[in-house]
N, C-alpha and C positions, 0 to 999 in steps of 0.2 A: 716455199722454203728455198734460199737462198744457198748456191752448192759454193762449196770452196775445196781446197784440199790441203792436210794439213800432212808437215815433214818434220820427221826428227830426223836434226840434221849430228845428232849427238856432240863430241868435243871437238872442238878447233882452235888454231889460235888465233889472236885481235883480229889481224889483217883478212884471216878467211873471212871472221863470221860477222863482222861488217861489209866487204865487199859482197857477200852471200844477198845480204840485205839489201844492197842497194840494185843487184842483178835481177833479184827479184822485183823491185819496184820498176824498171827499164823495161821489161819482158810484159808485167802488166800494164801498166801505162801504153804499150803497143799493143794491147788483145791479146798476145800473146799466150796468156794462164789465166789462171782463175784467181781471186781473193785469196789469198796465202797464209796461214797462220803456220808459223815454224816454231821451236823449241830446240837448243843451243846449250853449249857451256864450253868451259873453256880453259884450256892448257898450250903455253906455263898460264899464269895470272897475267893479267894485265888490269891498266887503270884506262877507261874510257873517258877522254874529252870534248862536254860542250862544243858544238858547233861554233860559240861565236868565244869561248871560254879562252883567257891566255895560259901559255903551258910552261914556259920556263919560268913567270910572276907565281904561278899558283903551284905547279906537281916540281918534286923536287927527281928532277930527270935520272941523275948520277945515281940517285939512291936505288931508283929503278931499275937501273940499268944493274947494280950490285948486286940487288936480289933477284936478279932475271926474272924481271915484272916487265910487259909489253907496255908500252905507250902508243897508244892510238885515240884520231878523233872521230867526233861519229857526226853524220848527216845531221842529225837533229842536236835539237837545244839542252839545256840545264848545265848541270854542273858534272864535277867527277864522280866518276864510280870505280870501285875497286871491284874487279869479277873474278871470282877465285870460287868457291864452295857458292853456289846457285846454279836455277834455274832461269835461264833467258826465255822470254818467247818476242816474238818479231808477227804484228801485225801488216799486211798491204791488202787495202780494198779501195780503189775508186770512192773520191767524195761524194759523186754522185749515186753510190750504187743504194739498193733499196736496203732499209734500216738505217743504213748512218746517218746520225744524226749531222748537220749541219757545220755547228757550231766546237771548236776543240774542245771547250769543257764537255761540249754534251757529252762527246764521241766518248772521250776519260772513262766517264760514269758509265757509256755502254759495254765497253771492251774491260772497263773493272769486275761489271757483272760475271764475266767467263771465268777471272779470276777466281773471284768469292767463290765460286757454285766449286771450282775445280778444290779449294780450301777447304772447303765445309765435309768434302770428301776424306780432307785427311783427318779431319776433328777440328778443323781449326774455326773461330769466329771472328773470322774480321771482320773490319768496318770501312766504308769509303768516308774519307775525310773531307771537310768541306772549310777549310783554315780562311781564317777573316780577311787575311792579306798572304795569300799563297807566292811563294818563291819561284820564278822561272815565269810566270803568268803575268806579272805587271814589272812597268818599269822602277822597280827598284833595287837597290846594291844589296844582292842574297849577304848573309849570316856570314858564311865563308863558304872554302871553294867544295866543298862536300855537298854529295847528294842526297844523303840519306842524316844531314843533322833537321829536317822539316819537313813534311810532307806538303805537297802539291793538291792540285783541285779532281778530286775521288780518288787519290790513290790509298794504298790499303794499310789498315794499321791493328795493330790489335792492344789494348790495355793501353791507346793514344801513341804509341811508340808507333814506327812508321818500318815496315814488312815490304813492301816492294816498291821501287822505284822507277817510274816509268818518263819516255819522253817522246814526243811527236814533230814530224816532219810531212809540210804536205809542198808536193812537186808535182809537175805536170799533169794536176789533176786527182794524184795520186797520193793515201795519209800510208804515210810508216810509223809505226810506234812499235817500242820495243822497250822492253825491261826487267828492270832484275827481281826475283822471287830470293832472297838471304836463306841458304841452309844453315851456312853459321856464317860468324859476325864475329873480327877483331878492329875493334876502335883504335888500338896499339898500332897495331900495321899499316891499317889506314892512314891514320893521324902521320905517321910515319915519314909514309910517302909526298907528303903536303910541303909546303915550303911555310913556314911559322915563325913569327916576330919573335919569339922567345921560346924557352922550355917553358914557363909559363903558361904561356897561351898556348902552346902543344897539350898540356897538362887539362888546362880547360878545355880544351876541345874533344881532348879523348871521353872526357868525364860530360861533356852535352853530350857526346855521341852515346855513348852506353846509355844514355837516360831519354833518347829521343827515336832510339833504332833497334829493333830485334831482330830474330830469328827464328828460322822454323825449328831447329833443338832446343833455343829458349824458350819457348812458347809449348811446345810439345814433351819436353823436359827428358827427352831419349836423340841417340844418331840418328839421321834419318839419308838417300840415300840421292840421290838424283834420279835412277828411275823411280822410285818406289812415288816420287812431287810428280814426277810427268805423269804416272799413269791415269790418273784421276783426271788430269786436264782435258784431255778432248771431249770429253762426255761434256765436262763442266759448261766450257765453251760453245759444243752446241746446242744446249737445252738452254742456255741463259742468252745467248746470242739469236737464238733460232732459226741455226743456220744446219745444212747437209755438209759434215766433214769425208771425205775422203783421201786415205790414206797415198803418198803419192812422193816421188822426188823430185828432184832440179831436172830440169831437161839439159840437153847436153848445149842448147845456147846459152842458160843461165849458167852452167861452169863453167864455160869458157868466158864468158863476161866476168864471171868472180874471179876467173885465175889474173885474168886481165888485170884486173882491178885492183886483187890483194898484190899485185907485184908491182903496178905503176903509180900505186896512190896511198893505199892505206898501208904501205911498210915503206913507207918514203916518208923523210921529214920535209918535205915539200909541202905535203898534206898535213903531216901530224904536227910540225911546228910550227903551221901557218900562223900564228897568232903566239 
């Protein structure tokens, strides 16, 4: 059985808890640690940007900046996300290491598995998706700049509405995937922050989102809390993963890499406007 060690790294803002992420991917990639599953959220809100996504064409920055919403891009692919009320968790293992599958769909469908098992804990029944022509997966022009109006290849959905959003990054050897669990969900807000050809097409997009994207209150039909989603997860993860979790923190070179990082790149529009 395979050891890793897992961190609630609890709330932070953009620039932490992506620089977090990529400190960790740096430290293993060098031997450093072990396979990492972490667990995250996040204050104020922010809206995460696609790695190859444009940010002043797609997120409507000013408005962001008015509701003191973060702007930040992340390492990996897709589209936007809005993190505000969720659960994050942040995978890093070695392509090579034993279990991982190969191939990025495969890996999806395995690292979706930890998810399910961690769900089924709280009552919930999702499903891994398998969409005829998935968004973010081939070359084609997505829907719009939203991440959660289509689900991807295994990501989770319940009642065909689409419950977490995930994205992957493989470097030096090394896959990061990381993504959002919805405790609750405004289509309003989101929609909001977008940049849109009309009220119109605002209008429409609020009304595909409601009808394409849930949540864990919607779906469970009560409040529910941020710890109350994490606690179920580790167990979930390692009986569905079949791996050895061990409880554990950043060592002091991965925050010092994160502090590095969240101060030179990811709260710089250097990084976050690149595109």
């Amino acid at each position: 059985m395979m050891n890793w060690r897992i961190i609630n790294s609890g709330i932070a803002d953009a620039a932490t808890n992506m620089a977090v992420d990529e400190a960790i991917l740096l430290a293993h990639s060098a031997g450093k640690v072990p396979p990492t599953l972490r667990f995250y959220g996040w204050k104020p809100a922010a809206v995460s940007l696609g790695y190859f996504q444009r940010s002043k064409s797609e997120i409507d920055v000013e408005q962001c900046k008015k509701q003191q919403i973060d702007v930040v891009r992340r390492l990996t692919g897709g589209r936007a996300v809005l993190h505000d009320a969720e659960l994050t968790y942040s995978i890093v293992v070695r392509e090579d290491a034993p279990r991982i599958p190969r191939t990025i769909t495969a890996s999806y469908c395995y690292f979706s598995k930890g998810l399910l098992a961690g769900l089924e804990q709280l009552g919930v029944k999702a499903e891994m998706t398998v969409p005829i022509a998935a968004y973010g997966q081939k070359k084609k022009q997505p829907a719009s700049a939203a991440c959660f109006d289509a689900p991807s290849y295994y990501e989770l959905t319940v009642a065909a509405r689409k419950l977490v959003g995930s994205a992957q990054v493989r470097k030096n050897g090394v896959i990061l995937q990381h993504g959002s669990l919805l405790l609750r969900f405004s289509a309003e807000q989101f929609v909001g922050l977008l940049r849109m050809q009309s009220e119109e097409k605002r209008e429409q997009m609020i009304q595909m989102l409601k009808s394409r994207a849930t949540s864990l209150e919607e779906v469970l039909g009560r409040p529910v809390t941020w710890e109350e989603v994490y606690r179920p997860m580790p167990e979930g993860f390692a009986t569905a993963l079949g791996i050895q979790l061990e409880r554990s923190e950043l060592t002091a070179a991965e925050q010092a890499i994160s502090k590095e990082l969240a101060a030179t790149k990811y709260s710089q529009d250097s990084w976050n406007m690149l595109r």
